[in-house]
PyMOL Python script that loads the backbone (N, CA, C, O; Angstrom):
from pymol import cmd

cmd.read_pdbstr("""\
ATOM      1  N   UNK A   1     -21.927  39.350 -54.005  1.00  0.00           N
ATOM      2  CA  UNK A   1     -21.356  38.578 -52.959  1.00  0.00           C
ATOM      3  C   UNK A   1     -22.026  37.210 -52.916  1.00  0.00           C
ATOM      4  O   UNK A   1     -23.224  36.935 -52.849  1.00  0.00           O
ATOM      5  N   UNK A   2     -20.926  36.402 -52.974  1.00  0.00           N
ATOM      6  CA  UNK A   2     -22.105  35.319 -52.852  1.00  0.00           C
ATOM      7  C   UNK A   2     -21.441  33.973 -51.613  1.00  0.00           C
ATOM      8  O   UNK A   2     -20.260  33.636 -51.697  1.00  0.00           O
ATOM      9  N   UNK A   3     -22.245  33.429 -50.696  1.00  0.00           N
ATOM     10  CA  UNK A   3     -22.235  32.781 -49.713  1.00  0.00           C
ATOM     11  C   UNK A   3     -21.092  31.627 -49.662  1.00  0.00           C
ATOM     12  O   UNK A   3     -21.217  30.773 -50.540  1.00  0.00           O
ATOM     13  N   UNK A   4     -20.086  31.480 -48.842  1.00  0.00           N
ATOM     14  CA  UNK A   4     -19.374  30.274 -48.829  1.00  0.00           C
ATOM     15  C   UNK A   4     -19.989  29.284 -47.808  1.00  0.00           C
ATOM     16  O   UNK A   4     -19.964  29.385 -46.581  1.00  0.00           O
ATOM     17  N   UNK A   5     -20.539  28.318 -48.553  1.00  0.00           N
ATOM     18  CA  UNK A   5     -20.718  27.398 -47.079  1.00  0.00           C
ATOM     19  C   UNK A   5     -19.859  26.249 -46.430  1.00  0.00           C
ATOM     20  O   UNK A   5     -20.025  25.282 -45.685  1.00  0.00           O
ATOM     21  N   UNK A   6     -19.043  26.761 -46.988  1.00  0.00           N
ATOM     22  CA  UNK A   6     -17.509  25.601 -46.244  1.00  0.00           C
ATOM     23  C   UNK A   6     -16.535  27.303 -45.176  1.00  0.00           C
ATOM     24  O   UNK A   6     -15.375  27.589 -44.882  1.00  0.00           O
ATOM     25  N   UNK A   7     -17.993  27.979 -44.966  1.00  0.00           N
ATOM     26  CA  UNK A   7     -17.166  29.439 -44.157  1.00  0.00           C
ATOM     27  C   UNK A   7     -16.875  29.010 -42.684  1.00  0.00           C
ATOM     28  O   UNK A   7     -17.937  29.335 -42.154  1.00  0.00           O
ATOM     29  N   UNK A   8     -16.119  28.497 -41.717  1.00  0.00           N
ATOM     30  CA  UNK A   8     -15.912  28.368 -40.421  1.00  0.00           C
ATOM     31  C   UNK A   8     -15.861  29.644 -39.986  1.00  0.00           C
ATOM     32  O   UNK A   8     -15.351  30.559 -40.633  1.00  0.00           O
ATOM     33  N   UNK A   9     -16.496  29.785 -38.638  1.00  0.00           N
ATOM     34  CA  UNK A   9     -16.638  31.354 -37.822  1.00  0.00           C
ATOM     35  C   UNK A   9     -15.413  30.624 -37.080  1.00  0.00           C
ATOM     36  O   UNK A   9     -15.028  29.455 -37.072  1.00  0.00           O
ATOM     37  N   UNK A  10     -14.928  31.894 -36.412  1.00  0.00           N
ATOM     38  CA  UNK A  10     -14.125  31.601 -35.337  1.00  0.00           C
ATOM     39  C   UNK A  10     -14.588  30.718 -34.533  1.00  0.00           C
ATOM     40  O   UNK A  10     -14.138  29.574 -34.461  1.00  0.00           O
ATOM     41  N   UNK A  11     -15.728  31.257 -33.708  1.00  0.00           N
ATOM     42  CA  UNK A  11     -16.926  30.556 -32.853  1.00  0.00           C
ATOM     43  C   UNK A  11     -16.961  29.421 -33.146  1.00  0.00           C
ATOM     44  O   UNK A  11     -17.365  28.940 -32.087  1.00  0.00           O
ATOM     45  N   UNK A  12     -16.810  28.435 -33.951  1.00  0.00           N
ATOM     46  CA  UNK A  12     -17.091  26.875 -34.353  1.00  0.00           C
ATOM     47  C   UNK A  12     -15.793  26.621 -34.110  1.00  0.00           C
ATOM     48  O   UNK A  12     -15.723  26.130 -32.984  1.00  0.00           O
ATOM     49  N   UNK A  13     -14.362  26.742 -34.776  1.00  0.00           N
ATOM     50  CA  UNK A  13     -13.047  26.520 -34.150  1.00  0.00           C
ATOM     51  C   UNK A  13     -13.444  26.792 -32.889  1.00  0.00           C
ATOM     52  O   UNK A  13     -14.235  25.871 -32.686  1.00  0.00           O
ATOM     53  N   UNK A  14     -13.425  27.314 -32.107  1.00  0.00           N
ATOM     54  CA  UNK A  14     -13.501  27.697 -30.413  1.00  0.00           C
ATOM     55  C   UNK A  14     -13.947  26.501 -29.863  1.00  0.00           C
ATOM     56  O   UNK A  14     -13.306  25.811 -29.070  1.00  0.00           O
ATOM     57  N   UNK A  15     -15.311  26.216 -30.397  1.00  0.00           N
ATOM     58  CA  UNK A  15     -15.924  25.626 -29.546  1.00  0.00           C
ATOM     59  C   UNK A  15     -15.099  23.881 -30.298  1.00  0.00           C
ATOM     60  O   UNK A  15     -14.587  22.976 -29.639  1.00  0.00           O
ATOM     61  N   UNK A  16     -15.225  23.946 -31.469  1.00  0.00           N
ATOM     62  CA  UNK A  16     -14.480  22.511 -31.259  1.00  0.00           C
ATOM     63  C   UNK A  16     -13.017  22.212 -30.588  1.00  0.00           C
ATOM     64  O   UNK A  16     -12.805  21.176 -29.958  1.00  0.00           O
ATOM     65  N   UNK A  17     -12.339  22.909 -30.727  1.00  0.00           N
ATOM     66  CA  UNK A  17     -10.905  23.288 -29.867  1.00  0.00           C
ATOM     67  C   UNK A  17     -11.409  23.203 -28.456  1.00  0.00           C
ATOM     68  O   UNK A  17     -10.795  22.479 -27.673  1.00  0.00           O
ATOM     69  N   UNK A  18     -12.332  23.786 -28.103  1.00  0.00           N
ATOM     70  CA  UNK A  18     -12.868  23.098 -26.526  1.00  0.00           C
ATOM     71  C   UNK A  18     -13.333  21.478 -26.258  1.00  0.00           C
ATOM     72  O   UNK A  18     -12.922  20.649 -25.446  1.00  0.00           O
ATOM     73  N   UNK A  19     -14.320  21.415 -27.254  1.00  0.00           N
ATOM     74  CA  UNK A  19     -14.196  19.868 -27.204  1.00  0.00           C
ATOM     75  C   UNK A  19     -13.502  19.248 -27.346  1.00  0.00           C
ATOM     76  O   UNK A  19     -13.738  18.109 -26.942  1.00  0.00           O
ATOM     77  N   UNK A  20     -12.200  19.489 -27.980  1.00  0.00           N
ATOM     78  CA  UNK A  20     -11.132  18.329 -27.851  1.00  0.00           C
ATOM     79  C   UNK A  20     -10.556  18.425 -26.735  1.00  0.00           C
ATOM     80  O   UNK A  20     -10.289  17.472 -26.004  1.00  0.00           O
ATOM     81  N   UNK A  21     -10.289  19.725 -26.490  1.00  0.00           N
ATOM     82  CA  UNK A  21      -9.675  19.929 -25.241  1.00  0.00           C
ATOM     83  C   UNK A  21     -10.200  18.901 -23.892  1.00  0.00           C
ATOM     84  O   UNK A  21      -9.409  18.287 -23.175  1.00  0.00           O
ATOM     85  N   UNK A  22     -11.276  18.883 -23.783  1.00  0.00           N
ATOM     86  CA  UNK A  22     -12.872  18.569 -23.000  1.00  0.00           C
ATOM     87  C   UNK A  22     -12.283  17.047 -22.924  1.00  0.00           C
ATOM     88  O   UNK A  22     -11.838  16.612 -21.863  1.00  0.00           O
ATOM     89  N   UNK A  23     -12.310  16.275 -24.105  1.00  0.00           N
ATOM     90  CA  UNK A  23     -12.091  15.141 -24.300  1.00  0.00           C
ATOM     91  C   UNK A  23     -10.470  14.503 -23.917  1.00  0.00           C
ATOM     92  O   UNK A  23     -10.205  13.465 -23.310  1.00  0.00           O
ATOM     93  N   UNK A  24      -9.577  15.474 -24.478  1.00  0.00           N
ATOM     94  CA  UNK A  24      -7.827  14.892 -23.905  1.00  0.00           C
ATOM     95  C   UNK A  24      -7.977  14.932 -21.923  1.00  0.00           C
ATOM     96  O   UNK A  24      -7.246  14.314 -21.150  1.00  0.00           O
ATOM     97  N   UNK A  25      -8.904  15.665 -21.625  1.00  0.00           N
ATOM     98  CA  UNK A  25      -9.035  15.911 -20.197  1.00  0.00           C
ATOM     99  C   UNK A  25      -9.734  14.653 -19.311  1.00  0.00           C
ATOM    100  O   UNK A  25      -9.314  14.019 -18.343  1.00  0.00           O
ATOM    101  N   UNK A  26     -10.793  14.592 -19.960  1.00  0.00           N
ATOM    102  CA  UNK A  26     -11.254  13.218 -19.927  1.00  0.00           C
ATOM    103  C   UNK A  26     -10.474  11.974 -19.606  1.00  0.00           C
ATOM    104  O   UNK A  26     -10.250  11.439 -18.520  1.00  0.00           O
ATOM    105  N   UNK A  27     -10.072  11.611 -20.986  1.00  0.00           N
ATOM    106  CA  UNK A  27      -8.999  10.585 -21.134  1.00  0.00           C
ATOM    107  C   UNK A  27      -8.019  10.538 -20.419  1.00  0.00           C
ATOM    108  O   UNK A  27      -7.819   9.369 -20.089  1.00  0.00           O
ATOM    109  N   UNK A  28      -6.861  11.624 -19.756  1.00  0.00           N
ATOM    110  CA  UNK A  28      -5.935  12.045 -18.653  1.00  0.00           C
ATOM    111  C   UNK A  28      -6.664  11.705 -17.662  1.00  0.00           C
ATOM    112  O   UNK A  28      -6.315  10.716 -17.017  1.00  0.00           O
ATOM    113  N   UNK A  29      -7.757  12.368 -17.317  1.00  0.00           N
ATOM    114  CA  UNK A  29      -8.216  11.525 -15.935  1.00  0.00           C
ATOM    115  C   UNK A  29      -8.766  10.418 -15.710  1.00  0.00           C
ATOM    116  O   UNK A  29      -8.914  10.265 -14.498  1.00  0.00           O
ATOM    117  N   UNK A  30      -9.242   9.342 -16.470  1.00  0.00           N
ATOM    118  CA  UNK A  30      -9.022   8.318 -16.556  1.00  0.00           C
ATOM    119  C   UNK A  30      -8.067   7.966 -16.142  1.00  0.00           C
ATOM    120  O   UNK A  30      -7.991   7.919 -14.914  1.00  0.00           O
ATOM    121  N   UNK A  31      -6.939   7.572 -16.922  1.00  0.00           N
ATOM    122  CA  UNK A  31      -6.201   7.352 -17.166  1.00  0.00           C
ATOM    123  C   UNK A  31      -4.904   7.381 -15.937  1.00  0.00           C
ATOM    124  O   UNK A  31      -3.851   6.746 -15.877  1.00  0.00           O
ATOM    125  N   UNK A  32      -5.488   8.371 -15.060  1.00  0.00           N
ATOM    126  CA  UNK A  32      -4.980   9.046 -13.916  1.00  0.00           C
ATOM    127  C   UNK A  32      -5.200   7.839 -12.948  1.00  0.00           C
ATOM    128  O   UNK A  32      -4.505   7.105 -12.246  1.00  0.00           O
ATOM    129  N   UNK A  33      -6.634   8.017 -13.292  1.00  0.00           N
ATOM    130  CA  UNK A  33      -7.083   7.323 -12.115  1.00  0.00           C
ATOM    131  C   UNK A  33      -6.977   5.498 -11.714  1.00  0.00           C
ATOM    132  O   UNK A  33      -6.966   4.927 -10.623  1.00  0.00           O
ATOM    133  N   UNK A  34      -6.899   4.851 -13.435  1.00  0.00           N
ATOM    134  CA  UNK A  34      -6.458   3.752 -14.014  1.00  0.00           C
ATOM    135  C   UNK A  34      -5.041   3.621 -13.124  1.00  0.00           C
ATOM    136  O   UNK A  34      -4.901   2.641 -12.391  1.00  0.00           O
ATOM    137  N   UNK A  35      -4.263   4.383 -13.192  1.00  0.00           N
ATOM    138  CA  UNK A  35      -2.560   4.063 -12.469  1.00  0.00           C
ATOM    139  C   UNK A  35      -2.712   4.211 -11.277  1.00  0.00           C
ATOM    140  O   UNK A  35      -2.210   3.439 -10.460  1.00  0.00           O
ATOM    141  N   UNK A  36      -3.394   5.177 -10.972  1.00  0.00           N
ATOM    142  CA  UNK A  36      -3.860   5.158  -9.111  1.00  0.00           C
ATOM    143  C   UNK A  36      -4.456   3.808  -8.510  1.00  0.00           C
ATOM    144  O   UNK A  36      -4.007   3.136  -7.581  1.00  0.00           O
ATOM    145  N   UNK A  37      -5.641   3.583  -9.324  1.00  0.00           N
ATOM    146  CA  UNK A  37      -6.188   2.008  -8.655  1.00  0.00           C
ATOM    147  C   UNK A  37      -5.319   0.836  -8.851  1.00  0.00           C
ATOM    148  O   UNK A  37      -5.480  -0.167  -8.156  1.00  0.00           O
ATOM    149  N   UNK A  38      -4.313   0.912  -9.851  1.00  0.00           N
ATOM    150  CA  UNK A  38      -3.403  -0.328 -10.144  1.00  0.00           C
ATOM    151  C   UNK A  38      -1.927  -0.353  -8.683  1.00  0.00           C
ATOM    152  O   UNK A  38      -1.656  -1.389  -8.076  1.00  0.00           O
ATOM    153  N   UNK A  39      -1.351   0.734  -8.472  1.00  0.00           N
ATOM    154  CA  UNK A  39      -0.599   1.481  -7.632  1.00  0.00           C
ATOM    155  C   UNK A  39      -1.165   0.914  -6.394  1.00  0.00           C
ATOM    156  O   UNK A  39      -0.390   0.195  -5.763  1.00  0.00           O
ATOM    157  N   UNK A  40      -2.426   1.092  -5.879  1.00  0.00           N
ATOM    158  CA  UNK A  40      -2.946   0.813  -5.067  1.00  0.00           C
ATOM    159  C   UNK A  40      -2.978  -0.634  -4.452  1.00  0.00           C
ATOM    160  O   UNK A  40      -2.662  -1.010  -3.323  1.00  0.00           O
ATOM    161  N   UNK A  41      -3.450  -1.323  -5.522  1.00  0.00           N
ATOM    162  CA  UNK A  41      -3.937  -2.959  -5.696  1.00  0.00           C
ATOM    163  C   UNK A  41      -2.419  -3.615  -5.691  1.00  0.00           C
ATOM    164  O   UNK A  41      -2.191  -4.630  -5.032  1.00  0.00           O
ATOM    165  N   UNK A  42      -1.424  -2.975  -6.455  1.00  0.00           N
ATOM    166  CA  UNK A  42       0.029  -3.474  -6.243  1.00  0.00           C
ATOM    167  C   UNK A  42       1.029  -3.315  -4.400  1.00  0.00           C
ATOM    168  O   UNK A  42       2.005  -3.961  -4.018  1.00  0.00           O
ATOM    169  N   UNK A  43       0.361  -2.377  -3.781  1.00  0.00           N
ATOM    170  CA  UNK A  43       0.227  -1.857  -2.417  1.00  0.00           C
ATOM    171  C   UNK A  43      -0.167  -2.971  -1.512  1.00  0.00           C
ATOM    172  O   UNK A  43       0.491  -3.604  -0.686  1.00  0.00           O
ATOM    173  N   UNK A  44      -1.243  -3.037  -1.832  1.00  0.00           N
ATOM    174  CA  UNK A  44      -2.270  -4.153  -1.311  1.00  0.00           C
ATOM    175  C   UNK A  44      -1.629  -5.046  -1.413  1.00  0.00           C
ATOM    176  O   UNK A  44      -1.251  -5.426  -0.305  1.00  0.00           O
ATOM    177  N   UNK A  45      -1.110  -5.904  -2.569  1.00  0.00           N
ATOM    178  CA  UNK A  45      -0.651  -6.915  -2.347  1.00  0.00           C
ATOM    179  C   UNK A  45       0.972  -7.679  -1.393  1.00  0.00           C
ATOM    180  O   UNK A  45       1.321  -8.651  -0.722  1.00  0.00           O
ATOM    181  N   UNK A  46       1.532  -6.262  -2.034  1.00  0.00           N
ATOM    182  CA  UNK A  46       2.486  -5.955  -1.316  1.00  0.00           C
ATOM    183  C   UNK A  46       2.879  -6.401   0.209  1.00  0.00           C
ATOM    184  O   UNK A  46       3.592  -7.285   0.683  1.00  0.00           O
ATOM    185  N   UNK A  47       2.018  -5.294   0.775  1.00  0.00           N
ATOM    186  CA  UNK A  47       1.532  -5.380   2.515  1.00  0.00           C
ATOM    187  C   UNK A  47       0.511  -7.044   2.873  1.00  0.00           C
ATOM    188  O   UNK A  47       0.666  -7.712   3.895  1.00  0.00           O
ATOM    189  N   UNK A  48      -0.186  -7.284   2.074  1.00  0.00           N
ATOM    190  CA  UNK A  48      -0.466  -8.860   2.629  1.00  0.00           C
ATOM    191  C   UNK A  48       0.496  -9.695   2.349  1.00  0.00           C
ATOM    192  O   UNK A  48       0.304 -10.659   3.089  1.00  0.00           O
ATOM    193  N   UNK A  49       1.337  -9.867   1.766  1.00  0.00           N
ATOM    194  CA  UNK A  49       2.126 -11.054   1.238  1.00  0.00           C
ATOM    195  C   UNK A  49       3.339 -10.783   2.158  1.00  0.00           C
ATOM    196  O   UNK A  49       3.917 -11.806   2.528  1.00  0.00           O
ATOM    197  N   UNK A  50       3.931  -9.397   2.680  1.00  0.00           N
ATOM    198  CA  UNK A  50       4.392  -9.290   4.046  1.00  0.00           C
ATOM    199  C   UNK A  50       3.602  -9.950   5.203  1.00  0.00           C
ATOM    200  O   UNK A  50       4.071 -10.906   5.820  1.00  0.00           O
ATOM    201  N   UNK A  51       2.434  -9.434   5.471  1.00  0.00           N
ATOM    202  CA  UNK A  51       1.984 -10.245   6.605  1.00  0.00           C
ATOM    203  C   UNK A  51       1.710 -11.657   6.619  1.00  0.00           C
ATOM    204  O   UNK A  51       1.569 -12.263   7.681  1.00  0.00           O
ATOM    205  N   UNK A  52       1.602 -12.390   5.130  1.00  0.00           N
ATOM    206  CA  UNK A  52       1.471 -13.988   5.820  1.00  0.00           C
ATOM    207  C   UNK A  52       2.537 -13.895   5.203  1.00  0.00           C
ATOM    208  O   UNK A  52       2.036 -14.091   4.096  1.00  0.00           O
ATOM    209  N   UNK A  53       3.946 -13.713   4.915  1.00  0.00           N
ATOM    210  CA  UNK A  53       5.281 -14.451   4.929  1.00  0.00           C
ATOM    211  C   UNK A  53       5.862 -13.772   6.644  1.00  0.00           C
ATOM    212  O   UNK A  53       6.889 -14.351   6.999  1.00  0.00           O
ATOM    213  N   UNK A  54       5.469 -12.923   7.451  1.00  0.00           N
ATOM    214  CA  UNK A  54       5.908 -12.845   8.857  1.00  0.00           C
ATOM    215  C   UNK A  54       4.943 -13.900   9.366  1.00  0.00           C
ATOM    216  O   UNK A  54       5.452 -14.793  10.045  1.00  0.00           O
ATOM    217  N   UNK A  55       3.749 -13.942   9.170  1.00  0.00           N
ATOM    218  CA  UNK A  55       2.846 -15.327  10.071  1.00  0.00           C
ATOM    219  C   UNK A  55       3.854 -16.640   9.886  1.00  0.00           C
ATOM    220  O   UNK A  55       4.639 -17.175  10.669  1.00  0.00           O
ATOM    221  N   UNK A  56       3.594 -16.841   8.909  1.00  0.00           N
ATOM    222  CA  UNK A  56       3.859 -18.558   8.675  1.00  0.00           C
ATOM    223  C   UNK A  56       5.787 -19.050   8.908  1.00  0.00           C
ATOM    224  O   UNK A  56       6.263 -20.167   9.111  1.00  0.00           O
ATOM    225  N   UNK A  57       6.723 -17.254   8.726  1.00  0.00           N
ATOM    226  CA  UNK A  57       7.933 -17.188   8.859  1.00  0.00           C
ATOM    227  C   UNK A  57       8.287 -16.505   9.943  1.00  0.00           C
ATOM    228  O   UNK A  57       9.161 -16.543   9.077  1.00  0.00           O
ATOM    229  N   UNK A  58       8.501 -16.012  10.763  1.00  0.00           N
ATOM    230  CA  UNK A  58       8.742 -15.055  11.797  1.00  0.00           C
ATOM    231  C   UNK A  58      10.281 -14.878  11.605  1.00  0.00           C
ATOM    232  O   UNK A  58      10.964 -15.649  10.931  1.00  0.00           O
ATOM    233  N   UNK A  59      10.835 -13.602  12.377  1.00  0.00           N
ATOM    234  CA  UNK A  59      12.516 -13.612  12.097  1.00  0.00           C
ATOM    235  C   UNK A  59      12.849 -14.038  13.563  1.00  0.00           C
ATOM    236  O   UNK A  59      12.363 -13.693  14.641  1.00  0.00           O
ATOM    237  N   UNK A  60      13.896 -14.951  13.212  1.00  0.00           N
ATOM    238  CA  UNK A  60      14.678 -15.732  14.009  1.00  0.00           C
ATOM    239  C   UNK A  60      15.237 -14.443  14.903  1.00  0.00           C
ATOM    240  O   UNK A  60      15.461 -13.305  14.493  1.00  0.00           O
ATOM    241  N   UNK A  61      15.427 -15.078  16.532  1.00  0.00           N
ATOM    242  CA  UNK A  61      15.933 -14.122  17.487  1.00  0.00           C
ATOM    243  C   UNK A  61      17.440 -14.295  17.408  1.00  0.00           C
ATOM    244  O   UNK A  61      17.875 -15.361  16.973  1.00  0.00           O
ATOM    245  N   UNK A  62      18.239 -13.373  17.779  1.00  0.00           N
ATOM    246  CA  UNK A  62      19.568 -13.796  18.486  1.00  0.00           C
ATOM    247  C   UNK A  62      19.668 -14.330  19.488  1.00  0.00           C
ATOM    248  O   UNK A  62      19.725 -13.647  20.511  1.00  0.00           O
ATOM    249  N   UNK A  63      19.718 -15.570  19.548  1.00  0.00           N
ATOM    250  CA  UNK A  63      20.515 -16.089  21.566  1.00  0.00           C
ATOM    251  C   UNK A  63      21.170 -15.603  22.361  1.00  0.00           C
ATOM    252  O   UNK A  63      21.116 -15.659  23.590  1.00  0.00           O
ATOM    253  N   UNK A  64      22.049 -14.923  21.471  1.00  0.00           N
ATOM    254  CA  UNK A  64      23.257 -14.724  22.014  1.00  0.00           C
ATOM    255  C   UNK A  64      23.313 -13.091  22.777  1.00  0.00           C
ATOM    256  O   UNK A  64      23.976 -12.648  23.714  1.00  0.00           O
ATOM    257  N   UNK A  65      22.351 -12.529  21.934  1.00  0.00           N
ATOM    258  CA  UNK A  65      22.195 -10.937  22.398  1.00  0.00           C
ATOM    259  C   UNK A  65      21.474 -10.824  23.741  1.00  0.00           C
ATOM    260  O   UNK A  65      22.034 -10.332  24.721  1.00  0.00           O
ATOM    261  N   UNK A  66      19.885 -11.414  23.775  1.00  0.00           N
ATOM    262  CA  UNK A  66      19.027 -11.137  24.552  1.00  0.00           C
ATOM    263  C   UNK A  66      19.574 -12.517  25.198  1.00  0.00           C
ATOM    264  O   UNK A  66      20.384 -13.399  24.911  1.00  0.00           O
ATOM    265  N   UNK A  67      18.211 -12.038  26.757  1.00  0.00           N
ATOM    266  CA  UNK A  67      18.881 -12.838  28.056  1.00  0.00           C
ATOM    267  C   UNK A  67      17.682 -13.808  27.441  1.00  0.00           C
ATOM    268  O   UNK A  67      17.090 -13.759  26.363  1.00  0.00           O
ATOM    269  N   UNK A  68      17.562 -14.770  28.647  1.00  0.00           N
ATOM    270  CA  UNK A  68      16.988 -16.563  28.720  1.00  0.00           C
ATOM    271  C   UNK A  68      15.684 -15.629  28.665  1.00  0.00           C
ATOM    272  O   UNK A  68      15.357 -14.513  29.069  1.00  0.00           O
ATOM    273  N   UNK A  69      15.024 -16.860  27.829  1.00  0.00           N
ATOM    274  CA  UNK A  69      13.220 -16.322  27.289  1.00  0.00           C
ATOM    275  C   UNK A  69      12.835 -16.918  28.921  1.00  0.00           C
ATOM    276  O   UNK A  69      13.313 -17.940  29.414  1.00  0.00           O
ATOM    277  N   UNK A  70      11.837 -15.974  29.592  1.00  0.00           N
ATOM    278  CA  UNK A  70      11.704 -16.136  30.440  1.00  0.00           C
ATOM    279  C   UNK A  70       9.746 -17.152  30.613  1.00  0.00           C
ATOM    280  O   UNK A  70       8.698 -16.517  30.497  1.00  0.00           O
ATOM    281  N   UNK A  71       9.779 -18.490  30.848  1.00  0.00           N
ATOM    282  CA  UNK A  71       8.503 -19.075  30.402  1.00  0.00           C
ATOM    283  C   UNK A  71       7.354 -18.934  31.146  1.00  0.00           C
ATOM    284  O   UNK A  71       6.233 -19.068  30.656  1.00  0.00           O
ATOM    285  N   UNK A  72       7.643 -18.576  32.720  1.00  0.00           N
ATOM    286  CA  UNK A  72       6.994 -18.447  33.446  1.00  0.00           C
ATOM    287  C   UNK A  72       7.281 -17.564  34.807  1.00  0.00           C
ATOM    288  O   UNK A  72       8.438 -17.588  35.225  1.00  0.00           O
ATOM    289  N   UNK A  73       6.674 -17.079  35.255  1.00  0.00           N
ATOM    290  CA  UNK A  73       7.429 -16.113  36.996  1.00  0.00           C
ATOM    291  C   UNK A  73       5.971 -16.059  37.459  1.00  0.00           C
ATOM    292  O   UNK A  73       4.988 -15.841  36.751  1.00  0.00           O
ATOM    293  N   UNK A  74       6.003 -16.258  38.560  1.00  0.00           N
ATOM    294  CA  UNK A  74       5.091 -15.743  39.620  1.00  0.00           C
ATOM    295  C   UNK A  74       5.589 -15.165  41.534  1.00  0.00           C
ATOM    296  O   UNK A  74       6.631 -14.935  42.148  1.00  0.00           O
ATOM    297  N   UNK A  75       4.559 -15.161  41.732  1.00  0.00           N
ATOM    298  CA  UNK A  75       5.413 -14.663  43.367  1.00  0.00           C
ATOM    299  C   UNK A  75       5.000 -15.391  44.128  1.00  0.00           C
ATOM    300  O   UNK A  75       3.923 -15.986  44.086  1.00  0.00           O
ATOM    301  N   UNK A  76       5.853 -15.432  44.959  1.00  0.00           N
ATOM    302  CA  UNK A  76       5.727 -16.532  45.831  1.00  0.00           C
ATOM    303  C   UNK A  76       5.648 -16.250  47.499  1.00  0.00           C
ATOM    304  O   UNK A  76       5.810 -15.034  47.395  1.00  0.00           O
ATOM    305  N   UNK A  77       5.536 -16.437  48.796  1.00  0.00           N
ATOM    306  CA  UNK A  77       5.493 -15.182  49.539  1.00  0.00           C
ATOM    307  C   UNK A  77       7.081 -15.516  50.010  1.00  0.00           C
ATOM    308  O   UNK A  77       7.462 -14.953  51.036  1.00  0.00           O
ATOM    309  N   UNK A  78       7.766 -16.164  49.497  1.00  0.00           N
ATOM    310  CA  UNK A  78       9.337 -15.624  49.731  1.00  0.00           C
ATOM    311  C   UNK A  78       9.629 -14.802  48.598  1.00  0.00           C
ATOM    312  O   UNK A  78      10.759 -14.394  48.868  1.00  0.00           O
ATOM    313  N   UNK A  79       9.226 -14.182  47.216  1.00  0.00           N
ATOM    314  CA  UNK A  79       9.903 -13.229  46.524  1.00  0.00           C
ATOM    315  C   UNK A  79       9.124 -13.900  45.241  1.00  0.00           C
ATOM    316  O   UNK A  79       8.041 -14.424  45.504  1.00  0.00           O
ATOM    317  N   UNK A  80       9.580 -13.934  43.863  1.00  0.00           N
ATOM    318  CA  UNK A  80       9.610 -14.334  43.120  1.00  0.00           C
ATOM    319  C   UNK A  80      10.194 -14.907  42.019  1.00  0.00           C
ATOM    320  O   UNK A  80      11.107 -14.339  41.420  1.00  0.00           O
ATOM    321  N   UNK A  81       9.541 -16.510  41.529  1.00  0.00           N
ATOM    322  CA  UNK A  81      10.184 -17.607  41.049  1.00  0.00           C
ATOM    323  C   UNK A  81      10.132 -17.384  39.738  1.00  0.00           C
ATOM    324  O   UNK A  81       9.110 -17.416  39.052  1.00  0.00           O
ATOM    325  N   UNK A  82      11.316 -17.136  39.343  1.00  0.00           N
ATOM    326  CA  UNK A  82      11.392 -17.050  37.656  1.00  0.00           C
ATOM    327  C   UNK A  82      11.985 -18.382  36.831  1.00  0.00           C
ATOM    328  O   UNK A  82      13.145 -18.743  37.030  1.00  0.00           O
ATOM    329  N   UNK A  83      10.949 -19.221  35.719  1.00  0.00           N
ATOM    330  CA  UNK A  83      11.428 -20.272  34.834  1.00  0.00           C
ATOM    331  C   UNK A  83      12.041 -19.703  34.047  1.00  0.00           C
ATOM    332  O   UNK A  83      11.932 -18.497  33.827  1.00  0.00           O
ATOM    333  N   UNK A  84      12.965 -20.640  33.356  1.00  0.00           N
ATOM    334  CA  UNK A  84      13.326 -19.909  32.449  1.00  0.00           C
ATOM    335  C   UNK A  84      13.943 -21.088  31.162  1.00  0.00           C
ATOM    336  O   UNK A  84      14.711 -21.903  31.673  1.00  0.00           O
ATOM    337  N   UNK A  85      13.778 -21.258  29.930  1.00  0.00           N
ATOM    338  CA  UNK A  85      14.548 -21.901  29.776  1.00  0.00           C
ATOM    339  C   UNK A  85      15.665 -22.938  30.123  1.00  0.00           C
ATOM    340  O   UNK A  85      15.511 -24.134  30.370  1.00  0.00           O
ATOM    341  N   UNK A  86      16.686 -22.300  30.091  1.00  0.00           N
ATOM    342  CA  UNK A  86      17.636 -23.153  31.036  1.00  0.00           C
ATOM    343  C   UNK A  86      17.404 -23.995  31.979  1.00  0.00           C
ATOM    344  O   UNK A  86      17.942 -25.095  32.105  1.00  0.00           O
ATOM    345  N   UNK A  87      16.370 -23.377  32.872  1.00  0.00           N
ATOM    346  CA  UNK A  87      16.117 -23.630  34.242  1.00  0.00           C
ATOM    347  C   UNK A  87      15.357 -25.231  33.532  1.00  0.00           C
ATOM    348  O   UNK A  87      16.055 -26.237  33.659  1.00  0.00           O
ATOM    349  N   UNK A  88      14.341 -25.346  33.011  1.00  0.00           N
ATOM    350  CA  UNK A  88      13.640 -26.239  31.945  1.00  0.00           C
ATOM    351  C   UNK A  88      14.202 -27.383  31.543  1.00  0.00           C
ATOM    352  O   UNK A  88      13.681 -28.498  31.574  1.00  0.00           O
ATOM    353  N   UNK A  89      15.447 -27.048  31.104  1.00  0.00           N
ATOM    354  CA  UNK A  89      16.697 -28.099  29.802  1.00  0.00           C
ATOM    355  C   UNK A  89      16.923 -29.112  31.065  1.00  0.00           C
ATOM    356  O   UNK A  89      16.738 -30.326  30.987  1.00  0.00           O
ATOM    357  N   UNK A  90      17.359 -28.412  32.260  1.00  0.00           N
ATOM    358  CA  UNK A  90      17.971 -29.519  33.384  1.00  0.00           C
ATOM    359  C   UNK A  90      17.122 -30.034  34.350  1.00  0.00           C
ATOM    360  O   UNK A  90      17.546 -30.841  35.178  1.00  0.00           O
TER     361      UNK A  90
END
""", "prot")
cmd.dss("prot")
cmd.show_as("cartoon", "prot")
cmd.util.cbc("prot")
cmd.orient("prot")
């Protein structure tokens, strides 16, 4: 009988078949986590670039729906005096 030394045991497949395994797992979670922080940062930008285009833009009201913007009211001891726009123009 004489010795092969190119003999692989099962045991050496196993364990390298784990290390690759070990390693594609690795790389997936990376990789995972790479699209999560980008996802995120695209989020981020998202939601700020909403809030300063509502700062610097606000959405226009209807006139026509809601009543006179009311600028000022207080009470008075006959009842209470409401400004209002309109009241303002004239």
């Amino acid at each position: 009988m004489t010795a092969n030394t190119a003999d692989f045991g099962s045991n050496a497949l196993s364990a390298l078949l784990r290390a690759l395994g070990l390693v594609a797992l690795a790389i997936g979670a990376a990789l995972a986590f790479f699209f999560a922080f980008a996802a995120a940062v695209i989020v981020a930008l998202m939601v700020s670039g909403a809030a300063i285009a509502m700062r610097f833009r606000p959405r226009r009201r209807d006139r026509t729906v809601a009543g006179p913007e009311v600028l000022d009211a207080h009470r008075t001891p006959s009842g209470w005096v409401v400004e209002t726009a309109a009241k303002r123009k004239s």
